[in-house]
C-alpha positions in Angstrom: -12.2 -23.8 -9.8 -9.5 -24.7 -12.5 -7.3 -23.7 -9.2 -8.2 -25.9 -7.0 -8.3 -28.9 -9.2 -5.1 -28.6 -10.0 -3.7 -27.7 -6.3 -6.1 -30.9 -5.3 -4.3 -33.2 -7.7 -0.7 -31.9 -6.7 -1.7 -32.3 -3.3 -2.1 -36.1 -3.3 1.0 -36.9 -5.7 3.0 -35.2 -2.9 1.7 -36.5 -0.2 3.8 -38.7 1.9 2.3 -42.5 2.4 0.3 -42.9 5.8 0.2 -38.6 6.3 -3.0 -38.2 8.4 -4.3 -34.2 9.3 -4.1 -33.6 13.0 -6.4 -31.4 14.7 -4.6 -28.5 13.4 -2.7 -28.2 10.3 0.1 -25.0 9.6 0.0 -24.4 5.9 2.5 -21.8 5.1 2.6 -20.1 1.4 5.1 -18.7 -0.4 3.6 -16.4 -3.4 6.2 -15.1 -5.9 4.0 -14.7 -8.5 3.9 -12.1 -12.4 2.4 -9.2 -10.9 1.8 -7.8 -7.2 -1.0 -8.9 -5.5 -2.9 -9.2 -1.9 -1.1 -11.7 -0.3 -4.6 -13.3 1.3 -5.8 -13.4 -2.3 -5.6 -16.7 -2.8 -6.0 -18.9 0.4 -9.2 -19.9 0.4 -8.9 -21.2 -3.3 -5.5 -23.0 -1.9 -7.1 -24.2 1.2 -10.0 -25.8 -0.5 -7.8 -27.8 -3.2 -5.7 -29.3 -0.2 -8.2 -30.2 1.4 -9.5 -31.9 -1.4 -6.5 -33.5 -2.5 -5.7 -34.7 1.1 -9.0 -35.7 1.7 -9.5 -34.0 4.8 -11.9 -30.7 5.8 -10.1 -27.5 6.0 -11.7 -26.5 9.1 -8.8 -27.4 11.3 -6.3 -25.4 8.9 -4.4 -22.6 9.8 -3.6 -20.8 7.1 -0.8 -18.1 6.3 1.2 -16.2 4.1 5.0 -16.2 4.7 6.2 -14.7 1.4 4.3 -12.5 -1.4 7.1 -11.8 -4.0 7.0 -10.4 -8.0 9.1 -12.9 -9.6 8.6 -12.4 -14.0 11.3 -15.1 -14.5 10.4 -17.6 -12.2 6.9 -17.5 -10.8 5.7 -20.2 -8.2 4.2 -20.8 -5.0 5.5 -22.8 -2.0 3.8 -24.6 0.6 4.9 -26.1 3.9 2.2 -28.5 5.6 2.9 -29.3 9.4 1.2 -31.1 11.8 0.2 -28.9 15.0 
């Protein structure tokens, strides 16, 4: 839950002025996280903070995992939003 609050609040300081969710959204994550991990592990929990940081329903998303990395010195996760 702490999660997705914080992936809700990042979600709508980055999101661009007048961005509107089409039928379809393409979210694309890039996982280069401490340790190995499934890669599907965490897309619900991301999928349900965008969608409530966008203010949208994550019905229409289309969820998927580009990159799952171990990275100990630089941990982080990327994700690409696009209109479909």
């Amino acid at each position: 839950e702490a999660g997705q609050t914080e992936v809700g609040w990042l979600a709508k300081v980055a999101r661009p002025s007048g961005w509107e969710p089409a039928r379809r959204t393409i979210i694309e994550v890039a996982w280069y996280t401490t340790r190995p991990h499934d890669s599907d592990n965490g897309l619900k929990a991301l999928g349900d903070g965008l969608a409530i940081g966008l203010g949208c329903n994550d019905k229409g998303f289309l969820m998927r995992a580009m990159t799952n990395e171990v990275d100990k010195a630089k941990p982080r996760t990327i994700v690409s939003l696009t209109n479909a």
